[in-house]
Structures are given as C-alpha cells and as structure tokens.
N, C-alpha and C positions, 0 to 999 in steps of 0.2 A: 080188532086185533091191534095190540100195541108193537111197535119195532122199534127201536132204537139201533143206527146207520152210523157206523164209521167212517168217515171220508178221510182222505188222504191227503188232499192239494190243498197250499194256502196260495195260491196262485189269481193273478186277476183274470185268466183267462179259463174256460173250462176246457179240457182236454178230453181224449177219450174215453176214460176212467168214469170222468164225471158225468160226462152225455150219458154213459150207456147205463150209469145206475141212475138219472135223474128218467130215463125213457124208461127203465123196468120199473121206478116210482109209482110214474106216470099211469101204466099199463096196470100196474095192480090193484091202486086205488081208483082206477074204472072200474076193472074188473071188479070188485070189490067196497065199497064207501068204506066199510067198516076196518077198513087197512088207516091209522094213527101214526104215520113215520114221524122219528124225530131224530133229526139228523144233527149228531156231532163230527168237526173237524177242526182243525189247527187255526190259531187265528193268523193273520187277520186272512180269513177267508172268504173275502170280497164274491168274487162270482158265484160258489158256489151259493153261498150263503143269501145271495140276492134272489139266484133261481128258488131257493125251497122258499122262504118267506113270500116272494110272489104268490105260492100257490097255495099260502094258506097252513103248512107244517110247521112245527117248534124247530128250532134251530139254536144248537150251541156252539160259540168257539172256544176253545181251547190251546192255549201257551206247551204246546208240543211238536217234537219229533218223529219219526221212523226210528227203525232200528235198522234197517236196509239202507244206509247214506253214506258218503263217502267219507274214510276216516276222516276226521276232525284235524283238522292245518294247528289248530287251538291247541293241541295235546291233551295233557292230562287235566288240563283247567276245565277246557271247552265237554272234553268227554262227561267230568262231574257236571259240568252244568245242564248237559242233558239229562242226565240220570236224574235230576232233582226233580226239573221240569214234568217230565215221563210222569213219574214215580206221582208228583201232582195230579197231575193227570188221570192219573189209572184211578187215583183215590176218589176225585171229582165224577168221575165216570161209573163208577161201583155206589156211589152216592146215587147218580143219574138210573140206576138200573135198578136199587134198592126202593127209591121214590116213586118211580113210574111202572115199576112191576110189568116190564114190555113180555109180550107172549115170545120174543126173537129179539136176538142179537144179531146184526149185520156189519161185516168188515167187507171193505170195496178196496182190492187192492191188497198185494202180500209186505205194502211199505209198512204199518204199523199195525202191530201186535195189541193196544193197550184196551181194545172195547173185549177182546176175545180174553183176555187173563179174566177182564170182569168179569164179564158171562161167566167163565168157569167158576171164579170164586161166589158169587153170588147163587149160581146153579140154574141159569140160563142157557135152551139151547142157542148152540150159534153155529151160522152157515157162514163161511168165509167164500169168498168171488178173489179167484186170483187171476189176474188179469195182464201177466209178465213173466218171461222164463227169469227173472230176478238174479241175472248172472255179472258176475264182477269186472268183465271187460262193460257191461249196460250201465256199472254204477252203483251195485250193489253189493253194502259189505255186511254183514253180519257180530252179531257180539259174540257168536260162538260157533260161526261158521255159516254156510249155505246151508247143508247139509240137516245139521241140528235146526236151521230154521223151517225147513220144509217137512222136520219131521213133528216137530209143534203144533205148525197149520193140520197137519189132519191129526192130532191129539186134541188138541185145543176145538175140534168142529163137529157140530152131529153131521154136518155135509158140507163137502168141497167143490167147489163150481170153477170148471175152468175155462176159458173164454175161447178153445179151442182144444182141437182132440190133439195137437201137438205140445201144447200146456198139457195138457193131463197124463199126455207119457212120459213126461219131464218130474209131473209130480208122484205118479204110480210107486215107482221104486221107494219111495219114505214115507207112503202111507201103505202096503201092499195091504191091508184090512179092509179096506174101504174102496167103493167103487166109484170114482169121482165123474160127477156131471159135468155135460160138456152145453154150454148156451155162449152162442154169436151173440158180441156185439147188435144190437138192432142201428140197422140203417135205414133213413128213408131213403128208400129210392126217388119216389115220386118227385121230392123236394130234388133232388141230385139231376131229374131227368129236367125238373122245369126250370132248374136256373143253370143248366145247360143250355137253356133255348134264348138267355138273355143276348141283346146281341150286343157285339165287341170287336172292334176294326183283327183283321185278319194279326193270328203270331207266326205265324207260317208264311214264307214268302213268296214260294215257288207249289205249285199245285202238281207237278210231277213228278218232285219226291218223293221219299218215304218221311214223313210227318210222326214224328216220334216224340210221346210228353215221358218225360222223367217225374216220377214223386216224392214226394220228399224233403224235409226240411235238408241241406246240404251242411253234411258232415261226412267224416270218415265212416258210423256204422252203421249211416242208411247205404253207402255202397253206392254212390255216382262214380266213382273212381273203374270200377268195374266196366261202364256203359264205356268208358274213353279207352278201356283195355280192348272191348268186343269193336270201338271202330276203327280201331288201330289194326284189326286184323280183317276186317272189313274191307278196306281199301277202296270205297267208294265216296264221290263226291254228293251221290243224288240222294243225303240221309240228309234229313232237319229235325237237330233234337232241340228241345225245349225244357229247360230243368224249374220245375215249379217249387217253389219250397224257399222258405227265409235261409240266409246264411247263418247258419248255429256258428261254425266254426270261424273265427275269423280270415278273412279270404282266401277262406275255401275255394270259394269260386272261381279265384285268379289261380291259384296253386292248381284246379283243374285244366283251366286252360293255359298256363305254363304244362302241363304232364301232356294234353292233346298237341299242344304246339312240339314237345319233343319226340313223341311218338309218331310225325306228321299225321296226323288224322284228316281226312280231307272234309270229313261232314261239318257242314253250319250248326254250331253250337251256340246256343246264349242261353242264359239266365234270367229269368223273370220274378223270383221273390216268391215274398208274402202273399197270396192272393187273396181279397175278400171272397171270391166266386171261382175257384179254379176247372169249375166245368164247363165255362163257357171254352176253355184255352182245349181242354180235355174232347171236347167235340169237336175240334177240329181235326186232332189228330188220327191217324192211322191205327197205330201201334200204343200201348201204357208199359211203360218197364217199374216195375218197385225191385229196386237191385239189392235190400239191405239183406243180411244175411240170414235172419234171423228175425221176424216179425210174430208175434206172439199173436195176432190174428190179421190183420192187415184189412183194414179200413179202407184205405183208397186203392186196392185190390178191387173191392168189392164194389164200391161205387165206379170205378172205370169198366168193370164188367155191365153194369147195368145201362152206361150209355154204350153197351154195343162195341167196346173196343178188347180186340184180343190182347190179351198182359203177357208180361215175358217177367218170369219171378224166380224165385230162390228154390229147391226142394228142400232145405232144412227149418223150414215156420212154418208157418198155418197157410203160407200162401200157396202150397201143396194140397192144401186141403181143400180152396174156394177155389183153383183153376184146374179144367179139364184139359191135361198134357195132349197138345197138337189137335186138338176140339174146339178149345177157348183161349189157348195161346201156350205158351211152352214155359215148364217146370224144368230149371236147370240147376246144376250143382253150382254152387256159386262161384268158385274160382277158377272154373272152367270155359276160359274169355273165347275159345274157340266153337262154344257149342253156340255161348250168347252169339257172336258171327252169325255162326250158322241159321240160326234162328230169325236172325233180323233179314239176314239173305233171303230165304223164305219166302217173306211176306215182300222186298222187294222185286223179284223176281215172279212172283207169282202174285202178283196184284188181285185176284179172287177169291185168294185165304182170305185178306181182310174182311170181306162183306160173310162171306161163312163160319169164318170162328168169330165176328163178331154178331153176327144173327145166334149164335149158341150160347158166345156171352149174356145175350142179354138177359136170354131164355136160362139160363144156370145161374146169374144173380134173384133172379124171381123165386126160382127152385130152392134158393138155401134161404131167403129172408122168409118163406111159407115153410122152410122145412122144420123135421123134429127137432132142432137145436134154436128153435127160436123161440122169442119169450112166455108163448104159455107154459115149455118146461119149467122156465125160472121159476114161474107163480106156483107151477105144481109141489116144485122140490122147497120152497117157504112155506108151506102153506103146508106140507108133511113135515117140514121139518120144525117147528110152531109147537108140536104135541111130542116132541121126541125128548132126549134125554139128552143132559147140556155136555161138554164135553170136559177132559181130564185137565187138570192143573199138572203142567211135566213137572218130575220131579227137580229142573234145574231152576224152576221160575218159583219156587215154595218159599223159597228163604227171602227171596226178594218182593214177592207180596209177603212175605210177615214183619218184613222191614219197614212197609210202603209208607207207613204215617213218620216212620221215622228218619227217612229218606224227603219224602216231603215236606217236611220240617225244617230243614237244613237250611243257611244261611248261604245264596247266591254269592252275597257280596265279596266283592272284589274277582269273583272268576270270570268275568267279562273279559274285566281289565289284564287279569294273567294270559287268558287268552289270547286275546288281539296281541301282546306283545309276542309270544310264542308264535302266533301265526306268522310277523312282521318278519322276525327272526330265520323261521323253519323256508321263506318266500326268498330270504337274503340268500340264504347257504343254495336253496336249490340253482339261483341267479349268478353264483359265483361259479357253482357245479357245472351247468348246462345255461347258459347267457341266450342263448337261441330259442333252445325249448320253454324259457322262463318269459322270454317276451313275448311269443306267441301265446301263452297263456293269459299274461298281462291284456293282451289285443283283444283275445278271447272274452275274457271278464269287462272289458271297456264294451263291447261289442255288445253284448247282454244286456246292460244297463242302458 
C-alpha cells in the first residue's frame, strides 16, 4: 500500500506532531511491510526529513506555508507571496499523487490544507489527523475563518482523527455527518520510566516539603502564572516548585517572579529550562501540575502519570480526559486559583495521597497507552479508509484549484522586498503606538533566535 504524508514543521527540532506521526509510521509498517510512505513537508525540513530517510521512506520538501499562521506583518505583498508558493505547491503535489498513485492521502496536522485539496482533486481518499483545538488566541488565523476551515477538514476527508475526545467535540459541530476518531498520541512510557531512573544531583532542597514540578515551556498560555496565583493563596512556606520548560516568552521567568514577589508567595520557586531528560527532575518530585488552559492532548500529562506522580490539570483539554479527578490527582477549572490551593493543600497536609493517587497514576498511564484509543485504532481507520471514497472539493476552494497553474506561474519578484518594507513600517507604527508592548516583542524575537 502506497500513502503519501503531509507534514507540517520545517523546524529543526521534532515536536509532538512529528513523534506521534513518525511512531504511527513506525507501528504500521511493522504491522504491515507492504505500507510505502512517502512523506512530503515544507522545506527546509531538517529533522523531519532526517528521521523518514533514516528509515529507508521517500521524502520530499517543499517551499510552502499553512493557512493557519499569523496574519502576515508583510501585508498585502507577503499575503501574495504565499499564495503563489501554496498554489506551487498544491500543483507539485497533485503531480506527487498523479505519479505514484498512493492507495491514501495523509495530512498530520490542521496547519496545512494543500496534500487534502489534492487528494480531492485527483480522487484520492484522504484521512486528515488533527492534532490542535487550532484557536486564534493559540495562533491560528484562517483565509476565511476558523469556522469555514473546520468545516473543509471533514469535507475534504473520507475520515477525521482527532488526538483526543476533547478535539473531537471541538470538531463535531462542523462536520455533524461524520463520526470522528479519537487516537492518543503514542508515548513510550518505558523509555519515560528508564530515563527517569538516570541519576542527577538533587532539585529539590528540603525533603519535607511538598516537591512540586511545573511543565511546560514558560509562556502566558501554558498557564505558570496560575501556579503563583494558587501559592499566593496557599500561604505556606513548606511548597518547592520547580518550573521545567525553556523560556518562550521573554522573561517570563522574571515577570513570574516579580508577580510571586508581589503576591508575597512564601514557596521556593526556581526555574530550570530546557531539559534533555526532564524525568529525572520529575522523579523526584511529589506532585506534576500542567496549568495551561487548554491542552489538546497533553503529553507530559501523561508521561508524569506513568512515573507514579499525581497531576493537578485544567478541565477544559484533554488533560480531563487522561486524569482521574481525586484518584490520580485533581481536574480543576482553570481560573479557579482557590480550588488549585486547595488541591495542593491536600497533598500537603495529607502526605498519603501522594503514594495512592500516584500508585493509580501509574496504573491509569498503563490503562490508556493499551487502551481503545491507542494505535492499532489508527492502522485500523488507514487501512478502511485506503478502499473508501476520496473526499469533496468545497465549493470555495474550485476557482482556486482552477487557477492553480496560473497562480503558480506568477512572478515572486520584488514581493519579498515589498514585504520586509511593509513589515519594517507596520513594527514602526506599532513602537510608536505601544513602546513597551513593542520591545517586549522585540526581546521576544531576539530570545527565539
């Protein structure tokens, strides 16, 4: 069986997107020899692109965008120049599909639209994997909305996979025809448990606290800001948080502890970063908090259930889904800094929860990496959906594949250059507007690179 894979990142790093479609890869072409992936993404797509040729798969990159990215700073220059690109793209790609006559079209991800138009126009089925509630405070803008774009992905697919059953109620309402499949990320645990076991001079200083790891890269909407609201109400000195995750924003870190310092918070707080191995830090701890609001399946959820630590999480994402409320640690509403207290009270006060909701943790991590949502579904719903019928071309996306040779055609030059002036320009006005919000931006983009 032939597939042809749309990936998403040109990134040098893989993310979770990529692990979790390179591990269903993995799984199917065991299960299976006769599985041929050939995986296209954006160039220069260094990591991915290193893992699939490793292992022996075709692999192409491609000079493309999402349709999901933040409007363009560039304006109207930057906008055409994506269109052109795209529009290449899609043509290259409908070429890619025409040539290899794959038995499946796979899209990894709801950021770009361009392998699913082809499948459609060629008369490929194709299963789309949406992997993000793809909402505009997360970064995500559309050409013609959210809304119109969620209702494409189940047009555009003989079947919709969503990476949890709080994705799939997010997607329900704009496909109401179709029953969309719900498959977990695959984690290994085992790997999670044995380089937990590495050893690593104590982060914890005091063994009579309550030992508390934070996850999370640190930003505003993974929600550390929250953890300093719940010790603020807390009012104890005998907490040790530990905040693991690179600083996305720039100093974030310090703005946190400027916000603890004025709330007097009495817990020992610090920051640890990037971690190559953050299970070893994770095993020491007592408690795991993921405070972001909104987790589309939550990964290190799941991995800190399986070494045995009870989590304290959000109820509105998936991490509602993989914690058993006051069994395996406590599902709270997020902006409810009193109940987070409460919760953490708990566990300090009653020092026997720990070993019990995390003997359940461990036991409830096990439970969902064997249960129905894990990848033999995936292979099943490819592997039916391989013989099925390819999905519709919406009527808004017709004029624009019958343009597509003539769109791609089009002469780039000079939109670079319009661009970057416009962006210079559009960076000026906002610096003159907001001088504060513009340098923290600035720090931001410095910080990045």
């Amino acid at each position: 069986m032939r597939v042809i894979v749309v990936s998403h990142s040109a990134a040098d790093h893989l993310g979770g997107a990529e692990q979790s479609l390179l591990a269903l890869l993995d799984h199917w072409t065991a299960a299976d020899p006769a599985v041929e992936p050939i995986v296209v993404g954006p160039a220069p797509s260094t990591a991915m692109t290193r893992e699939v040729l490793a292992r022996g798969w075709a692999s192409t990159d491609l000079a493309m965008t999402g349709w999901a990215v933040w409007e363009a700073d560039g304006g109207r220059a930057q906008r055409r120049q994506r269109e052109i690109e795209n529009a290449a793209a899609t043509r290259r790609i409908i070429e890619i599909v025409e040539r290899e006559q794959p038995d499946l079209v796979i899209t990894n991800t709801l950021v770009m639209p361009w392998g699913a138009l082809a499948a459609a126009h060629v008369g490929v089925p194709h299963v789309w994997f949406v992997r993000e509630f793809g909402e505009r405070s997360q970064g995500f803008l559309y050409p013609d909305g959210r809304d119109a774009a969620l209702r494409d992905i189940g047009a555009l697919s003989h079947t919709v996979v969503a990476n949890s059953r709080a994705v799939a109620d997010e997607l329900q309402p704009h496909m109401p025809e179709r029953d969309i499949a719900v498959v977990y990320p695959p984690v290994d645990l085992e790997r999670v448990r044995e380089e937990a076991l590495e050893p690593r001079a104590p982060d914890f200083s005091d063994a009579d606290r309550l030992k508390v790891a934070v996850l999370g890269r640190v930003t505003r909407s993974k929600g550390q800001w929250r953890v300093v609201e719940a010790l603020a109400r807390l009012e104890s000195s005998a907490v040790e948080v530990r905040f693991i995750g690179g600083v996305l924003d720039a100093r974030a870190d310090e703005q946190l502890l400027r916000r603890a310092a004025r709330l007097t918070v009495a817990a020992d707080l610090r920051f640890l970063g990037e971690q190559p191995n953050p299970f070893s830090i994770v095993a020491q701890a007592d408690v795991c908090i993921i405070p972001s609001e909104k987790e589309a399946f939550g990964r290190s959820t799941l991995e800190c259930l399986a070494l045995g630590k009870p989590v304290l999480t959000t109820r509105s994402g998936a991490g509602a889904e993989l914690v058993d409320d006051r069994r395996t640690g406590a599902v709270i509403d997020a902006d409810d800094f009193d109940a987070w207290a409460r919760a953490l009270r708990a566990y300090l006060e009653h020092r026997e929860l720990i070993a019990a909701h995390g003997e359940a943790a461990r036991q409830r991590a096990d439970d969902i990496a064997a249960g129905p949502h894990s990848l033999p579904l995936a292979v099943s719903v490819l592997t039916a959906a391989a013989g099925g019928a390819p999905g519709a071309l919406p009527e808004r996306w017709r004029s624009w594949v019958e343009r597509l040779d003539e769109t791609a055609a089009a002469s780039t030059r000079g939109l670079a250059t319009r661009a970057r002036l416009t962006r210079l320009a559009t960076l000026g006005l906002r610096a003159a507007r907001h001088p504060v919000r513009a340098s923290r931006r600035v720090r931001a983009l410095l910080a990045r690179r």
